[in-house]
N, C-alpha and C positions, 0 to 999 in steps of 0.2 A: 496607581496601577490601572484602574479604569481609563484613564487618559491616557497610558501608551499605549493600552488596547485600541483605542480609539485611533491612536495615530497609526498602529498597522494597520487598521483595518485599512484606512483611509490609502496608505501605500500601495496596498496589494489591490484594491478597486481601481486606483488611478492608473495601473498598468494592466490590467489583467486584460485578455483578450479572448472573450467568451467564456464559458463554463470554468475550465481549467486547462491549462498548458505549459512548456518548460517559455522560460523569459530567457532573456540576454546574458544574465548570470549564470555561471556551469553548476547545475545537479540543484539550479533553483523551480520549482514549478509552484505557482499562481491557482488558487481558486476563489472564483466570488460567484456566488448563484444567487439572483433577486427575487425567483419568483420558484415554488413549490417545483419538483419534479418526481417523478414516479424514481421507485427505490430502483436502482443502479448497479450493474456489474462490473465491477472492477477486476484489474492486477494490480496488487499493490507488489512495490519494488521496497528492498529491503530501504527504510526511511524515517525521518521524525516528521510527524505533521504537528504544525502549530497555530492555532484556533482563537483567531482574533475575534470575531463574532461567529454569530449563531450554534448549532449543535450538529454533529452528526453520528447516527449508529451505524455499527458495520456488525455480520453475520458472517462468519468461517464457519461451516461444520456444525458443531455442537457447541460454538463460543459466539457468544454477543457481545459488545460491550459498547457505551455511550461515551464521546467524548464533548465536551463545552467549551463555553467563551471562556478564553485564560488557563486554559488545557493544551497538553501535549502526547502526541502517543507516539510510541516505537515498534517497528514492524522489522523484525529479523530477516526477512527470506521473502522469496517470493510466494504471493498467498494471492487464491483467487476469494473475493470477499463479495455480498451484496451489501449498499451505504443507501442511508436513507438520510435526509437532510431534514433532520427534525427540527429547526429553527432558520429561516432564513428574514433577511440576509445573512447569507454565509461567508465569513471570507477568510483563509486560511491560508496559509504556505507552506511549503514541504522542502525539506532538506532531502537527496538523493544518499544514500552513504557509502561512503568511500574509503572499504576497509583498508587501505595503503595512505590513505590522508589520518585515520583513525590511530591506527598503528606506527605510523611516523611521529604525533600524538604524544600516545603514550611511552614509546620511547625518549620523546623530549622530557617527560614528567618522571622519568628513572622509575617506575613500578609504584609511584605512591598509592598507599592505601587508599582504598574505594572508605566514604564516610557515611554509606547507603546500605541496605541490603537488597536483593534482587528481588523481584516480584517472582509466584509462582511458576509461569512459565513464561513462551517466547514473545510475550508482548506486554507493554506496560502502560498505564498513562500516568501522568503524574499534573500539576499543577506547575507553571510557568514563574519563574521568579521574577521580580521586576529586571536584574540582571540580564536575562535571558531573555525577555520581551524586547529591552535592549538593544540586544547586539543582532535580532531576529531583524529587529526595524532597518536598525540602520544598512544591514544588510539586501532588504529590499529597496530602502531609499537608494541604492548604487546605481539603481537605474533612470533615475532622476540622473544622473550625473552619468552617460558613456562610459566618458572616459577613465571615470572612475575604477569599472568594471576591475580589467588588468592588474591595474598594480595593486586591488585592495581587496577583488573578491576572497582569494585564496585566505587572506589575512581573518577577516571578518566568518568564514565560514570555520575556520580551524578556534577561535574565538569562542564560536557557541558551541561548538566541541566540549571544549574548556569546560563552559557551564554547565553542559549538559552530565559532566563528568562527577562535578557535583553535588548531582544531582538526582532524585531517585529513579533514574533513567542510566545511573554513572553505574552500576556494576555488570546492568545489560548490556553496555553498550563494550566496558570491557572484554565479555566474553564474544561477542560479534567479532572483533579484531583476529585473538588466536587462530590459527589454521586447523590447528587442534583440539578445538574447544567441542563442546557436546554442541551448542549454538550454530556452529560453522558447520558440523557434519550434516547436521538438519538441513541448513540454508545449501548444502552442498546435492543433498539429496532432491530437497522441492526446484533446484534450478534444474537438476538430470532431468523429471519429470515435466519440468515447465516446457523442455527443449526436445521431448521425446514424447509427448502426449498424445499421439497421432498411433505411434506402435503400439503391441500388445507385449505389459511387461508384466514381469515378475518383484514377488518380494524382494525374493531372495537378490534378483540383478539391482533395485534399488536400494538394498542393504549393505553390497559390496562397494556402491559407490559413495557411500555414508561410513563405509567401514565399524558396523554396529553388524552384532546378530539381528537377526528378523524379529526378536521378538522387544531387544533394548531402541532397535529401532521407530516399532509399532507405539512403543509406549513414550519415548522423545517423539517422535513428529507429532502425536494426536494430541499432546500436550501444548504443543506449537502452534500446531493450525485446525485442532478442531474438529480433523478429519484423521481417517488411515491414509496411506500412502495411495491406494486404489482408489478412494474415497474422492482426494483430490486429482486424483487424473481424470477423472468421472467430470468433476466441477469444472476443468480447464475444460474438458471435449465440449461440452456441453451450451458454456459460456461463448465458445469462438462459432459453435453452430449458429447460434440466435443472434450474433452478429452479423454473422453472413447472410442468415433469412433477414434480418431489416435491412440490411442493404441493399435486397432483394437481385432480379435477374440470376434464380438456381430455384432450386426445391429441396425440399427434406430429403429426397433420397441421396439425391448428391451431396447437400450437404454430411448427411449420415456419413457416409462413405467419407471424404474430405477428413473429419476427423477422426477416421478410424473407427468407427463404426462396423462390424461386418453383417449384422440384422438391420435393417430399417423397422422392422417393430418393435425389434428393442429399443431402438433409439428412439419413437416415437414414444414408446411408454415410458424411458425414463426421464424425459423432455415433458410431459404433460405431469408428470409428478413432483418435478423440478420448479414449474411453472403454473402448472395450472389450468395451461390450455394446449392441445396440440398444436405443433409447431409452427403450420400456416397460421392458424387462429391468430396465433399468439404474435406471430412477427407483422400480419396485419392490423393489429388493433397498436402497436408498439409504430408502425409506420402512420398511423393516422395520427398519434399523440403528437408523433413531430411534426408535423407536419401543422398542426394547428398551432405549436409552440411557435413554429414562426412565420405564424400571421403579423400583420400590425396590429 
């Protein structure tokens, strides 16, 4: 086992191009990071990642959780997270998911019994079987080979499906597929929100697009991601602010504004709560760091 790890790592290094990105294969994306980086805002996209070396934790809301070398986690929905890379070299890869690839799946397997039980809520990690280490490689190895891509990605990715279905990730990943499932109402609600983050919303408007009451709603999402449904629109505003200030040419009040903001000192105090520092402060000291990361 240690030696297939060893040989994705080795995969997903020989391609990867910079920190993390999508590669040549569809709904594949690359991570390998050499040297320490200050902890990270992400969006994670509903996905499996899988963790050939190093470590990395991530923070939703009111959930942490660590994952390691020969680990795998699942992420139901879109979720804004901070990841910190507790062990590098890191090198992982990420499956995108594709509830019509999933569900055509399980359709091909006639409803068989799940041989797993589900984890407490909307994310799980589990342990990698050599199976799965597997068919993760050979899946990145496609890129070694072009022309491979074509006639074999589709095969190879439906493949670790398979495993993963197996697998104590297989009952999560069942209710992901349903259109109906308590899962997909979630994933249906944090996508309204992901796409509407900017407006001033309601429970109650985010409950109807979940089709839950406000309150079965409050208690599925927080279980999910960690946060209330306000909680993470908070998280999104806030996230897409301090990108804008590090990429600097604006300021906090525009920015404010930009994400829907209508106080700039609100935004200001919930941005130094969030963070740490007020928002200049903060996206100046965040501009300096990169800025030395790519020195020689």
């Amino acid at each position: 086992m240690l030696d297939q790890l060893g040989q994705l790592a080795a995969a997903v290094a020989r391609h990867s191009d910079g920190l993390w990105g999508d590669s040549a294969v569809p709904r594949q994306i690359l991570v390998a990071i050499d040297e320490p980086i200050a902890p990270t805002d992400l969006l994670y996209e509903p996905m499996v990642c899988f963790i050939a070396e190093g470590a990395k934790s991530a923070t939703a809301g009111e959930r942490s959780w660590v994952t390691g070398r020969g680990e795998m986690f699942f992420n139901p929905l879109v979720l804004p997270v901070t990841a910190a890379f507790r062990q590098v070299p890191y090198r992982s890869t990420v499956l995108r998911l594709d509830g019509r690839v999933l569900t055509d799946l399980l359709l091909e397997l006639d409803g068989a019994e799940p041989r797993t039980s589900p984890g407490p809520d909307g994310r799980i990690t589990a342990p990698m079987t050599p199976e799965i280490v597997d068919a993760v490689t050979r899946w990145v190895r496609l890129l070694d080979t072009p022309d491979d891509i074509g006639p074999l990605a589709a095969r190879f990715e439906a493949e670790i499906l398979y495993r993963l279905l197996g697998s104590p990730l297989g009952p999560m990943l069942r209710q992901f597929a349903p259109a109906d499932s308590g899962t997909a109402r979630v994933r249906a609600a944090a996508a309204w929100i992901a796409a509407h983050y900017t407006e001033p919303l309601s429970v109650d408007a985010i409950a109807a697009v979940a089709q839950m009451s406000t309150a079965t709603l409050h208690r599925h999402f927080k279980a999910a991601t960690g946060m209330s449904p306000l909680r993470f629109q908070k998280k999104l505003r806030l996230q897409e602010a301090r990108r804008q200030l590090v990429a600097g040419n604006t300021t906090a009040v525009l920015v404010a504004e930009a994400v829907g903001y209508v106080s700039a000192t609100q935004f200001n105090r919930e941005y130094r709560r969030v963070y740490g520092l007020p928002p200049a402060t903060d996206a100046a000291r965040l501009r300096g760091r990169l800025a030395g990361a790519r020195q020689p």
